[in-house]
ChimeraX commands (.cxc) that place a marker at each C-alpha (Angstrom):
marker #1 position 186.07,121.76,79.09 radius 0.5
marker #1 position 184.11,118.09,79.90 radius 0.5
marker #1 position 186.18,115.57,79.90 radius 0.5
marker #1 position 183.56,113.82,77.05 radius 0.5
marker #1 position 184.62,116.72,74.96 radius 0.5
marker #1 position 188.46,116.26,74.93 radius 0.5
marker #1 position 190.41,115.28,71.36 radius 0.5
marker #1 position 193.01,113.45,72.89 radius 0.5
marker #1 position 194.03,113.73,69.14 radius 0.5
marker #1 position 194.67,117.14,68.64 radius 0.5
marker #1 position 198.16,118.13,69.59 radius 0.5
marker #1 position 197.84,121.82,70.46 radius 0.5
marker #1 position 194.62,120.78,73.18 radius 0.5
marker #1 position 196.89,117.90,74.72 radius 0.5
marker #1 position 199.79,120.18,75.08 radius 0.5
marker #1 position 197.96,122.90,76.98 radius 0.5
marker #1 position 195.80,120.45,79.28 radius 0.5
marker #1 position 199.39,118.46,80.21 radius 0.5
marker #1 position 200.72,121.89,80.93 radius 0.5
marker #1 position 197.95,122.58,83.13 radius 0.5
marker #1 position 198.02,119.18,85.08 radius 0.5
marker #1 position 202.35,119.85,85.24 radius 0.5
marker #1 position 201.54,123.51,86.91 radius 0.5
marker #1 position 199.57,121.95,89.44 radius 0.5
marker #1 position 201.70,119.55,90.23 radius 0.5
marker #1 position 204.47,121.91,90.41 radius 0.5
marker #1 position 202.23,123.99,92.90 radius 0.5
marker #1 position 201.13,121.02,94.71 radius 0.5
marker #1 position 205.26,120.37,95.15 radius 0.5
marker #1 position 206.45,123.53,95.19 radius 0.5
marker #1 position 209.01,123.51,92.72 radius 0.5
marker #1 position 209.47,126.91,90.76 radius 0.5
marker #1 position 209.74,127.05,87.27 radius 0.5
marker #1 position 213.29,128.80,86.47 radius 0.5
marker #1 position 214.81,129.69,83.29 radius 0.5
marker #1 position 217.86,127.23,82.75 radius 0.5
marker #1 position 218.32,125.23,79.91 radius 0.5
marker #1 position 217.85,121.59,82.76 radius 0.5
marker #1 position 214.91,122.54,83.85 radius 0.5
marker #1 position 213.17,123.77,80.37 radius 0.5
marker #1 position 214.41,120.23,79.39 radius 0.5
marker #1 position 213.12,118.90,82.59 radius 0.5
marker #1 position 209.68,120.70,82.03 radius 0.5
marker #1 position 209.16,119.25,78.26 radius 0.5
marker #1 position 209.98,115.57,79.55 radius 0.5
marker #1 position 207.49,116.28,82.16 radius 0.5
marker #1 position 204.80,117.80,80.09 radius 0.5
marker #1 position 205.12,115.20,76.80 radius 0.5
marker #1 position 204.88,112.27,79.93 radius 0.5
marker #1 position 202.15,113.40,80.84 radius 0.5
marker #1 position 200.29,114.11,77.69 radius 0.5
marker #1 position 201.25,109.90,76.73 radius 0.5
marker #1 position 199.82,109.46,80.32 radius 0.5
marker #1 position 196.61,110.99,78.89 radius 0.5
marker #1 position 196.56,109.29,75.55 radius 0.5
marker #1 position 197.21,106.01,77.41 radius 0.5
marker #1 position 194.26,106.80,79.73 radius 0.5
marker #1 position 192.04,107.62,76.59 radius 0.5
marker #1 position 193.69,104.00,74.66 radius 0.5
marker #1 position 192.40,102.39,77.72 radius 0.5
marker #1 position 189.06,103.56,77.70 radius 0.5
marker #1 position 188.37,103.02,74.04 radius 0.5
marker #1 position 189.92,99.44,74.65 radius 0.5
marker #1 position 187.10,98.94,77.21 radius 0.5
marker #1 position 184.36,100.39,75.26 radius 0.5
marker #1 position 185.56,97.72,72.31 radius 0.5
marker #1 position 186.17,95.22,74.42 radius 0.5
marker #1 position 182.14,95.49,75.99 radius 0.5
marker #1 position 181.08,96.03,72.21 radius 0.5
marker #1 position 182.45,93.16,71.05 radius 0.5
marker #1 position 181.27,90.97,73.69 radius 0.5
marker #1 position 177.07,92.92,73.46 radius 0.5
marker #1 position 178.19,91.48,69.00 radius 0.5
marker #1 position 179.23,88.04,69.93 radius 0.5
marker #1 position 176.40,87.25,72.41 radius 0.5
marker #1 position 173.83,88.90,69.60 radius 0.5
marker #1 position 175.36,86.76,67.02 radius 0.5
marker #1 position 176.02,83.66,68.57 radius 0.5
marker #1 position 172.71,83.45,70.58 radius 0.5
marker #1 position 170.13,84.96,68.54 radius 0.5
marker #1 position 167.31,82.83,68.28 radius 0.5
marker #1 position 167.59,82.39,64.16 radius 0.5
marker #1 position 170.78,81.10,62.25 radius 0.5
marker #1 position 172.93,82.84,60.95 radius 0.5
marker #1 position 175.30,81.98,57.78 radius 0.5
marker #1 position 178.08,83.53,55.79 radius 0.5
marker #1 position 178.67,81.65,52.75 radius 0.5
marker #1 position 180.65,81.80,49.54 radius 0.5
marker #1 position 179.04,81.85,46.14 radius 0.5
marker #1 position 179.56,77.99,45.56 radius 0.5
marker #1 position 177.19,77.36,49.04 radius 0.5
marker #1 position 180.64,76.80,51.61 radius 0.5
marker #1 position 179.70,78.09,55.12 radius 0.5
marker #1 position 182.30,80.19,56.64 radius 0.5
marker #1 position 180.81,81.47,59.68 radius 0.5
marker #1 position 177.54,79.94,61.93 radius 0.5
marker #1 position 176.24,81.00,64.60 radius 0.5
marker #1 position 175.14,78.18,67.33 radius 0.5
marker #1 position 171.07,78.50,66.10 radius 0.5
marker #1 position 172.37,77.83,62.70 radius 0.5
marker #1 position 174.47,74.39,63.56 radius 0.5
marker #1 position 171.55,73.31,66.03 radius 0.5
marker #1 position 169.22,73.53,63.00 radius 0.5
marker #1 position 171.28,71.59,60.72 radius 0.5
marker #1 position 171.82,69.53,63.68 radius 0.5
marker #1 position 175.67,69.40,63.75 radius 0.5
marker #1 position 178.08,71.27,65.72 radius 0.5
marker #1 position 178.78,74.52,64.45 radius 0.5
marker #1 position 182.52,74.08,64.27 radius 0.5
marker #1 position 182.78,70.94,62.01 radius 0.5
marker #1 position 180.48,72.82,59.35 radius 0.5
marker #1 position 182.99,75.93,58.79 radius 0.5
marker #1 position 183.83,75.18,55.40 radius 0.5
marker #1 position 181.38,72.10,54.61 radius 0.5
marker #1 position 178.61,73.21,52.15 radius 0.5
marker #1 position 175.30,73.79,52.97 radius 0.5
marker #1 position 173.84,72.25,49.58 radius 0.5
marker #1 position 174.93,68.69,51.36 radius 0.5
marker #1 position 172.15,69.69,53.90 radius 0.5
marker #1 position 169.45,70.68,51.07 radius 0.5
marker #1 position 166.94,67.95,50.46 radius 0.5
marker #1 position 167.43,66.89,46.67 radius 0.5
marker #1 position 163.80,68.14,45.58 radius 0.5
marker #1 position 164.33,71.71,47.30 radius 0.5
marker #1 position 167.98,71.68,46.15 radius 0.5
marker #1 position 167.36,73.41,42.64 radius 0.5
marker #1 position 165.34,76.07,44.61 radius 0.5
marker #1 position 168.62,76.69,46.19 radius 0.5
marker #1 position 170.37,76.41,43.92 radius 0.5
marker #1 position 168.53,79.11,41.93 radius 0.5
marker #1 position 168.25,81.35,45.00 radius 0.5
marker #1 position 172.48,81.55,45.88 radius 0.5
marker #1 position 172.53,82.48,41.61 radius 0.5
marker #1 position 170.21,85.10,42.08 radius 0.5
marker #1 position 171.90,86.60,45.57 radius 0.5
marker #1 position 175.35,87.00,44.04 radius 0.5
marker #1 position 173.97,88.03,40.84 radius 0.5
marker #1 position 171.22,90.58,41.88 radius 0.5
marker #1 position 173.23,92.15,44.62 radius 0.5
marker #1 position 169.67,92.34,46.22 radius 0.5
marker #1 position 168.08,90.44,49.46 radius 0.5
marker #1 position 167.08,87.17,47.82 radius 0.5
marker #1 position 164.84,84.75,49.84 radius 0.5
marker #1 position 163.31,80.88,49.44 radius 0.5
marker #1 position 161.58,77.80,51.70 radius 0.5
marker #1 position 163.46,74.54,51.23 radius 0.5
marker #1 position 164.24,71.36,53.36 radius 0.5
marker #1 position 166.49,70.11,55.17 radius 0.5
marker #1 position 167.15,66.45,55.89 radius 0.5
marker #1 position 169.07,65.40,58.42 radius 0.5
marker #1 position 171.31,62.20,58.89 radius 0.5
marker #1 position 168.25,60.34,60.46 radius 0.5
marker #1 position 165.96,61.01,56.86 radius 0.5
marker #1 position 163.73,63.67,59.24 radius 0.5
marker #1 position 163.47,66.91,57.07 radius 0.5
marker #1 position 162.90,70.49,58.76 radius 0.5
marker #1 position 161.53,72.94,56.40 radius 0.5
marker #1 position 163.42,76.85,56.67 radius 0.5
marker #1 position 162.80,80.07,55.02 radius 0.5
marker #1 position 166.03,81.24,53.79 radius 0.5
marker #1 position 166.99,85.37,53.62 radius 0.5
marker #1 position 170.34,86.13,51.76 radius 0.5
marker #1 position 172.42,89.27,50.86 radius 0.5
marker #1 position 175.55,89.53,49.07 radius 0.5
marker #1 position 177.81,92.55,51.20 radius 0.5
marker #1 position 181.23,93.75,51.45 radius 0.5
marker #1 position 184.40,93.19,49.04 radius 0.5
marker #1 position 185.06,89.92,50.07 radius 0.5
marker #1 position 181.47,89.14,48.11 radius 0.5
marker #1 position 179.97,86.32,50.54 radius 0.5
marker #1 position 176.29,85.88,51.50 radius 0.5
marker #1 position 174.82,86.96,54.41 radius 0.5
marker #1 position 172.56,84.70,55.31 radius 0.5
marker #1 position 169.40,84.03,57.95 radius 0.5
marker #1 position 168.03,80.80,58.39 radius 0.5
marker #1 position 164.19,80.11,60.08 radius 0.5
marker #1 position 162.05,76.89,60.73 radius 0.5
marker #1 position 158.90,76.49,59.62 radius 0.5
marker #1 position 156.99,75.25,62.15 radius 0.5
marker #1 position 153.51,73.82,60.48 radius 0.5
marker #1 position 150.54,74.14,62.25 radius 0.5
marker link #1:1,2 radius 0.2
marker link #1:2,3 radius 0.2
marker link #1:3,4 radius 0.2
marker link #1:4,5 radius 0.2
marker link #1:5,6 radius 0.2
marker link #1:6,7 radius 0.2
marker link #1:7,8 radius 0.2
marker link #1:8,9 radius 0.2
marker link #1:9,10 radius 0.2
marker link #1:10,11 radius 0.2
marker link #1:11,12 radius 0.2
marker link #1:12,13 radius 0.2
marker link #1:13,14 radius 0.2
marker link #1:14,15 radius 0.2
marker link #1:15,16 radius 0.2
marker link #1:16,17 radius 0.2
marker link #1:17,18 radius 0.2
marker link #1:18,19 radius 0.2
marker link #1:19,20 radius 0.2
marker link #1:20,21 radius 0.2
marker link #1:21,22 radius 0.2
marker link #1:22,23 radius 0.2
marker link #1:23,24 radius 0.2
marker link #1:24,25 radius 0.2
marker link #1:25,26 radius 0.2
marker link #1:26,27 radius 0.2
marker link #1:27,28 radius 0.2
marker link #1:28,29 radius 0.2
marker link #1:29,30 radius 0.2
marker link #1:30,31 radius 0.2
marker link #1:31,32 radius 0.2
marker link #1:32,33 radius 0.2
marker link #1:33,34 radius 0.2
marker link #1:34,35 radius 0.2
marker link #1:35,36 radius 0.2
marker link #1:36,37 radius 0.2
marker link #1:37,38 radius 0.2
marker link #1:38,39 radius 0.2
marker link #1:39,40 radius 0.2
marker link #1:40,41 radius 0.2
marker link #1:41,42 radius 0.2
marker link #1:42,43 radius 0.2
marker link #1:43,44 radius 0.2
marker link #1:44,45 radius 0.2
marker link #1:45,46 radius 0.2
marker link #1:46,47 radius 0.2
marker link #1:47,48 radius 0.2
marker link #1:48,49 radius 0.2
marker link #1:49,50 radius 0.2
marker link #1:50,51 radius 0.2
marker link #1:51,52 radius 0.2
marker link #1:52,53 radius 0.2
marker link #1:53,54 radius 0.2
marker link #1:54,55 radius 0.2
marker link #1:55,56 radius 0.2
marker link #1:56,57 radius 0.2
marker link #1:57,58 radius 0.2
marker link #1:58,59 radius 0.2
marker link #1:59,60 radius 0.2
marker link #1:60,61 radius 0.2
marker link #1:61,62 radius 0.2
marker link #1:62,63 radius 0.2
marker link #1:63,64 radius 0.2
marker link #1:64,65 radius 0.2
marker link #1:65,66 radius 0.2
marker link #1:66,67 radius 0.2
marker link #1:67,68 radius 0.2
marker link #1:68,69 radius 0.2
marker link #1:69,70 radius 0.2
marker link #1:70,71 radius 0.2
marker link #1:71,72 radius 0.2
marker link #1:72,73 radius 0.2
marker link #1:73,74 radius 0.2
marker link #1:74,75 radius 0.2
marker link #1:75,76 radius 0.2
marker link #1:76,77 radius 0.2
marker link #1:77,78 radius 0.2
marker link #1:78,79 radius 0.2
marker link #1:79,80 radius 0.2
marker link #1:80,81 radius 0.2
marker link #1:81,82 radius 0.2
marker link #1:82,83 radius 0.2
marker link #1:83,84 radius 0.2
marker link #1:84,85 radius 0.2
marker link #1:85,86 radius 0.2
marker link #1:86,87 radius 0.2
marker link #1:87,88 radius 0.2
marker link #1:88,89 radius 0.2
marker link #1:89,90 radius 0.2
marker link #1:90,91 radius 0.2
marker link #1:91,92 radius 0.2
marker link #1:92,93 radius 0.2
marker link #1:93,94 radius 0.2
marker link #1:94,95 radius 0.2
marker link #1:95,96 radius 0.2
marker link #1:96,97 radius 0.2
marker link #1:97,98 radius 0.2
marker link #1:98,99 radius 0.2
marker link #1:99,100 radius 0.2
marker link #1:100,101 radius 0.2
marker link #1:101,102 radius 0.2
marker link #1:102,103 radius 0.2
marker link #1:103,104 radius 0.2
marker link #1:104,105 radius 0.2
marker link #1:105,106 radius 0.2
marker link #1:106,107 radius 0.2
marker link #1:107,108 radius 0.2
marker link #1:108,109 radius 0.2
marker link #1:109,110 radius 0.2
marker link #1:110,111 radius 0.2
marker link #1:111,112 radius 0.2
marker link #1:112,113 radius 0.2
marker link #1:113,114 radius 0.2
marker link #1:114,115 radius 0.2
marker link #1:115,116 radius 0.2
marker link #1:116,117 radius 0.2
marker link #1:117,118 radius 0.2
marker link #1:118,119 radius 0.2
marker link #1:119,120 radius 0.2
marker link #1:120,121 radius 0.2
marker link #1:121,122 radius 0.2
marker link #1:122,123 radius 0.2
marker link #1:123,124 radius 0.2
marker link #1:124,125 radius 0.2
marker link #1:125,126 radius 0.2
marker link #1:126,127 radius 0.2
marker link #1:127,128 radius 0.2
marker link #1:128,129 radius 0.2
marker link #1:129,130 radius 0.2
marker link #1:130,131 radius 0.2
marker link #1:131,132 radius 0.2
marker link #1:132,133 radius 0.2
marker link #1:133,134 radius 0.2
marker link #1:134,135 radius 0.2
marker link #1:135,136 radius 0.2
marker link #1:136,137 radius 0.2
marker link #1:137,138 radius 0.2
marker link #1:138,139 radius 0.2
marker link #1:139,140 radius 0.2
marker link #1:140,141 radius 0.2
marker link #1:141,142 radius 0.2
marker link #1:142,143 radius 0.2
marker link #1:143,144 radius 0.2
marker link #1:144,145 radius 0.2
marker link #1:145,146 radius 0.2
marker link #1:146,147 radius 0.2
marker link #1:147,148 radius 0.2
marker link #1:148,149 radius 0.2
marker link #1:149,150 radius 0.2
marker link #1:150,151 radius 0.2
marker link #1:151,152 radius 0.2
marker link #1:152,153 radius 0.2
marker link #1:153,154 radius 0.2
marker link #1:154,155 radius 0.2
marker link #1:155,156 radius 0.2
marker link #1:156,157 radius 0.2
marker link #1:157,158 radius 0.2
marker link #1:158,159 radius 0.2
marker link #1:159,160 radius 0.2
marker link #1:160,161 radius 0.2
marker link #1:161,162 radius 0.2
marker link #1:162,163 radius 0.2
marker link #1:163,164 radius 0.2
marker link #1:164,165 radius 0.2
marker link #1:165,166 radius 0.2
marker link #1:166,167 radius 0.2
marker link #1:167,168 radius 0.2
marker link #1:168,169 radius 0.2
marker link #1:169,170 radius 0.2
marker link #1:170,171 radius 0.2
marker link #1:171,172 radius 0.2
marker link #1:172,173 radius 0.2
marker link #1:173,174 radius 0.2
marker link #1:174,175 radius 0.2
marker link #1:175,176 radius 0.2
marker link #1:176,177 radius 0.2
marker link #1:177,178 radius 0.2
marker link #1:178,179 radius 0.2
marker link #1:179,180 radius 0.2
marker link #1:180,181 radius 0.2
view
């Protein structure tokens, strides 16, 4: 049996593979298996040590393989090259990722919980405005183009994708510049 192909949650397999590690050891020793009530006692300790040796080994191994997957999420996430929002129906940001804070040219933790609509020029605002109604409503991927002005009065025109997902009901949304040509 391949060691990819072990359940280390099935009960019966563990028992019979830690039985087969504790007769090797046992052969490696030399200690003979007799039939008193110690060493049967003896022998389960042994074998249910070293079947939570083996589910340890297999905790530690899925604890890696998260570990390395949510490091591959975070660097996807935090580093993609377009920004990324989760917002609540009323237009408060809950999570950023850093694209998304450089474009609204702030740092991304002091706008958890500010609202993007304070970002939305006031002519593109009701185009907003419109689009986070029809998200939560529709339940569909919503887009729109508005602007964006900054502190300085320079405005950066973005195309806007949004879907509502999951129970918690917040929008999922990606941000892009329009570069004009």
């Amino acid at each position: 049996m391949n060691k990819e192909e072990l359940d280390f949650t099935d009960a019966r397999m563990l028992r019979v593979k830690a039985e087969e590690k504790l007769t090797e050891k046992k052969h490696k020793t030399g200690i003979t298996e007799g039939e008193t009530d110690i060493k049967k006692l003896l022998h389960e300790l042994q074998v249910h040590q070293i079947e939570l040796e083996m589910q340890n080994e297999e905790l530690r191994r899925a604890y890696e393989i998260t570990e390395s997957a949510l490091k591959r999420y975070t660097m996807l996430y935090d580093f993609a090259p377009m920004g990324y929002f989760t917002i609540t129906p009323e237009g408060s940001i809950r999570e950023l990722n850093f694209t998304g804070a450089e474009i609204l040219k702030d740092r991304k933790y002091s706008l958890i919980d500010s609202n993007l609509k304070l970002y939305i020029s006031k002519d593109t605002l009701p185009a907003f405005n419109t689009f986070l109604t029809k998200v939560f409503v529709s339940n569909t991927k919503e887009s729109c183009k508005v602007k964006l002005e900054s502190e300085n009065n320079t405005t950066t025109s973005v195309y806007m994708e949004g879907i509502v997902v999951g129970d918690d009901r917040q929008c999922l949304l990606s941000m892009l510049v329009i570069v004009a040509k």
